[in-house]
C-alpha positions as CSV (number, residue, x, y, z in Angstrom):
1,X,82.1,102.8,101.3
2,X,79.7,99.5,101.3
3,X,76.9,101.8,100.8
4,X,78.8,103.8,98.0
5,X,79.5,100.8,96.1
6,X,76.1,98.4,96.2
7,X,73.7,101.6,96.5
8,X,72.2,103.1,94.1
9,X,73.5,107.2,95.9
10,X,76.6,106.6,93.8
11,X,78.9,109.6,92.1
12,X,78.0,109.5,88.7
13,X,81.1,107.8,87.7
14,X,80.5,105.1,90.6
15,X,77.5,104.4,89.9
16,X,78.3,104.0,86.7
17,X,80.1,100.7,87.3
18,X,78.8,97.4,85.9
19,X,77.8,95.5,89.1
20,X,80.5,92.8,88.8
21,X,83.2,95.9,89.0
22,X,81.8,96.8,92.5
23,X,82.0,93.0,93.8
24,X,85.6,93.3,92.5
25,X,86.3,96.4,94.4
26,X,84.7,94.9,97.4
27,X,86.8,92.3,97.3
28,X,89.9,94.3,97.5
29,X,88.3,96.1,100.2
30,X,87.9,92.8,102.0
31,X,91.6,91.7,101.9
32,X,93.5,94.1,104.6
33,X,90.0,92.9,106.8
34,X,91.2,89.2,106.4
35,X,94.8,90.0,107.0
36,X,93.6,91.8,110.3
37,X,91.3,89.6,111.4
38,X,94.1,86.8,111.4
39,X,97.3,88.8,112.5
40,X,94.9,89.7,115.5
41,X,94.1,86.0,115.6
42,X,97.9,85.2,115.7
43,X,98.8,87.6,118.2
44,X,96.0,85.6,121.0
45,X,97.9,82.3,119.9
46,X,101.6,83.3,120.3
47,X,100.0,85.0,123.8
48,X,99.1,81.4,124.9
49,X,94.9,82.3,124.8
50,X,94.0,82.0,121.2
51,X,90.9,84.0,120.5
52,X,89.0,81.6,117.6
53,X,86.5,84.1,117.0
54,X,89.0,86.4,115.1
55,X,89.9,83.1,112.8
56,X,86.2,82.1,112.5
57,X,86.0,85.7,111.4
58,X,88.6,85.7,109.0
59,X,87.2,82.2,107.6
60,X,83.9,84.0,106.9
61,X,85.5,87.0,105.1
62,X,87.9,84.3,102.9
63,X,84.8,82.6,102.0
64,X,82.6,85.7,101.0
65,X,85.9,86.8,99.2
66,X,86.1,83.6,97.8
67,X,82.5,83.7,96.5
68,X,83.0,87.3,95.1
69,X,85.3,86.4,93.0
70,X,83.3,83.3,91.5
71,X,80.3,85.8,91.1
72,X,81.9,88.7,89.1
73,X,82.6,86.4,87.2
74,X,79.4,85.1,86.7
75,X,78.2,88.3,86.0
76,X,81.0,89.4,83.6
77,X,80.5,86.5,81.5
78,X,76.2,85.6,81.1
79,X,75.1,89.2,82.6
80,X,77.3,91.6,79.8
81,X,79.0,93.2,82.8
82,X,82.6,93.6,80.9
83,X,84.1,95.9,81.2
84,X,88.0,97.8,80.9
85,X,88.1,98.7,84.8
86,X,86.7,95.3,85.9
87,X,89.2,93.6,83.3
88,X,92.3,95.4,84.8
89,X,90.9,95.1,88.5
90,X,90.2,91.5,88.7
91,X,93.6,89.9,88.0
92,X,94.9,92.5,90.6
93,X,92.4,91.8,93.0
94,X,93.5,87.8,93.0
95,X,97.1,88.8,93.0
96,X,96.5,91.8,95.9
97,X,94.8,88.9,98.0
98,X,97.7,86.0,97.1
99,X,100.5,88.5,98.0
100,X,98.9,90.0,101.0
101,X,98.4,86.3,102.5
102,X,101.8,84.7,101.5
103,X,103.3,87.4,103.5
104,X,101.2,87.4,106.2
105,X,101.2,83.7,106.5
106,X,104.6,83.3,105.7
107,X,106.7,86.3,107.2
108,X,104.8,87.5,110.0
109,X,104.9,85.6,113.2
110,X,103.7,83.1,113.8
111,X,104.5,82.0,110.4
112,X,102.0,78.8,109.2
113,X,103.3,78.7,105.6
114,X,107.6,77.4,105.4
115,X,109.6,80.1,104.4
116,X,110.5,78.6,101.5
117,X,107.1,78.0,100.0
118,X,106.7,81.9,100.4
119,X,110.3,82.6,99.0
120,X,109.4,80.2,95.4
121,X,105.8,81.7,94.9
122,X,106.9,85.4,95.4
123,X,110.1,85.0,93.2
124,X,108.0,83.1,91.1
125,X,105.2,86.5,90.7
126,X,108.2,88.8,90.6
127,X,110.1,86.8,87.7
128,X,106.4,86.5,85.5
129,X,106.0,90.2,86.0
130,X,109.5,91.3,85.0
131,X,109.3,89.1,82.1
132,X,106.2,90.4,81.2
133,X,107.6,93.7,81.3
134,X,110.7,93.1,79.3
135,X,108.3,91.3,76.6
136,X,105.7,94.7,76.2
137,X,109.1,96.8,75.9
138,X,109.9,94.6,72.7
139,X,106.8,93.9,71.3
140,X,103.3,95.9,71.0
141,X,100.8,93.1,71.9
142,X,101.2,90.1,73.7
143,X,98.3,87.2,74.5
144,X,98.9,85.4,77.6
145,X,97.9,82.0,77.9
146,X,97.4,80.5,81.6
147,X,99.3,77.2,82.3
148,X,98.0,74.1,83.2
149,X,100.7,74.3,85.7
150,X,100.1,77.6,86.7
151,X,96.3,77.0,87.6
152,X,97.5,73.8,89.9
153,X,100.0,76.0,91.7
154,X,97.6,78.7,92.7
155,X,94.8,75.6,93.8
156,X,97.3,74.1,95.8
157,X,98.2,77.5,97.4
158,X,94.5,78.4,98.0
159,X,94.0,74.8,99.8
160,X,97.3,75.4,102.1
161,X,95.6,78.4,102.9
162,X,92.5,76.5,103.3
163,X,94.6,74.2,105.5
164,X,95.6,76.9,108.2
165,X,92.3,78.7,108.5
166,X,91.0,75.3,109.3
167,X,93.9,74.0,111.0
168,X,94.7,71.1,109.3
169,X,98.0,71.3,110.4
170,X,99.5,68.0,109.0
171,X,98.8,69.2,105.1
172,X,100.2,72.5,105.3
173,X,103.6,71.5,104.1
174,X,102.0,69.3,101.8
175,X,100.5,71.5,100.2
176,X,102.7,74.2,99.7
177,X,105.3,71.5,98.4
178,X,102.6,70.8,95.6
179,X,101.8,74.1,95.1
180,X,106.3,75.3,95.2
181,X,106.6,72.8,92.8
182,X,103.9,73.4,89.9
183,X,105.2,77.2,90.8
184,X,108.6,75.7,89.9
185,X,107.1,73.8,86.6
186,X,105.5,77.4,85.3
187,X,108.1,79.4,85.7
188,X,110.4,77.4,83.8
189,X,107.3,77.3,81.2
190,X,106.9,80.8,81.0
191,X,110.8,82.1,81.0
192,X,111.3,79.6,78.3
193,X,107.9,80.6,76.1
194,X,109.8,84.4,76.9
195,X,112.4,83.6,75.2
196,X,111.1,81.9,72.0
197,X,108.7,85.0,71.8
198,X,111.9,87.7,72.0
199,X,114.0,85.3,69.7
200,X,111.0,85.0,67.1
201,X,111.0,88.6,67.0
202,X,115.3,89.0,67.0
203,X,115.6,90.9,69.5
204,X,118.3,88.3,70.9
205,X,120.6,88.9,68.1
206,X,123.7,91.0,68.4
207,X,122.5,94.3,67.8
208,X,124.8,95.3,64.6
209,X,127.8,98.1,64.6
210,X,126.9,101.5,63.4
């Protein structure tokens, strides 16, 4: 699939992808590798002989993952490598990654992140995306608008999970108590921008008798 994606022996319709698409979709490809790499890593520490070479592993795939994600954007933005699928794939691709290791981290054993970290930024994903679905349902076009809060949240979970590749045990709960609480801050932001976007457009009124 590597050789697919970066060689130029692509299907037409492959190969037909702006190269900041592919890094996307390598990316993706790279997330159930990192989520191996450090339940196999977790399985040698809860057996009492911790095998480091499947976390220095998994550190090295975070990185390049990390790095990917930097670059197709790079490319999208000075090299004119827009395009619809890489638009669409992107913001999954973060999301795939976030999901995969908050449950990972924070429901499989051993569990590094506190189950209440994982609990606020899941409810906090699913409560964005039902509102967002609620919102297309009423009205035909919608421009999102990140959150300064939203931006520190999702630094401060990528530095917790900074923290437990690196083992910097101490500022995992730190961490994720920064990052639970500007989760906290833009939800509330977003549910109440929601609302003033399905009142503006009445849609809260009573609906009137027939």
């Amino acid at each position: 699939m590597f050789f697919l994606l970066f060689s130029g022996a692509c299907p037409q319709g492959v190969g037909a992808m702006t190269w900041a698409t592919r890094i996307t979709i390598f990316r993706i490809v790279l997330i159930p590798i990192f989520i191996g790499l450090m339940v196999a890593y977790g399985d040698t520490a809860q057996a009492g002989h911790a095998v480091e070479n499947w976390r220095y592993a998994a550190i090295a795939v975070f990185i390049v993952a990390s790095l990917s994600d930097a670059l197709d954007g790079y490319l999208a933005r000075h090299w004119n490598q827009r395009s619809a699928l890489g638009a669409l794939l992107d913001p999954i691709a973060d999301k795939l990654l976030l999901l995969a290791v908050l449950i990972t981290f924070g429901l499989v054993p051993p569990r590094y992140f506190p189950l209440w970290f994982t609990v606020i930024i899941l409810s906090r994903d699913a409560l964005l995306l039902l509102g967002y679905f609620v919102l297309r349902h009423f009205r035909a076009h919608i421009e999102i608008k990140p959150h300064w809060s939203g931006k520190l949240s999702t630094f401060f979970v990528f530095l917790a999970i900074a923290a437990v590749l690196f083992q910097a045990g101490p500022w995992i709960t730190r961490l994720c108590a920064l990052g639970a609480f500007f989760a906290v801050i833009c939800t509330a932001v977003y549910i109440q921008r929601g609302l003033e976007l399905l009142k503006e457009s009445g849609h809260t009124q009573p609906v009137a008798g027939r």
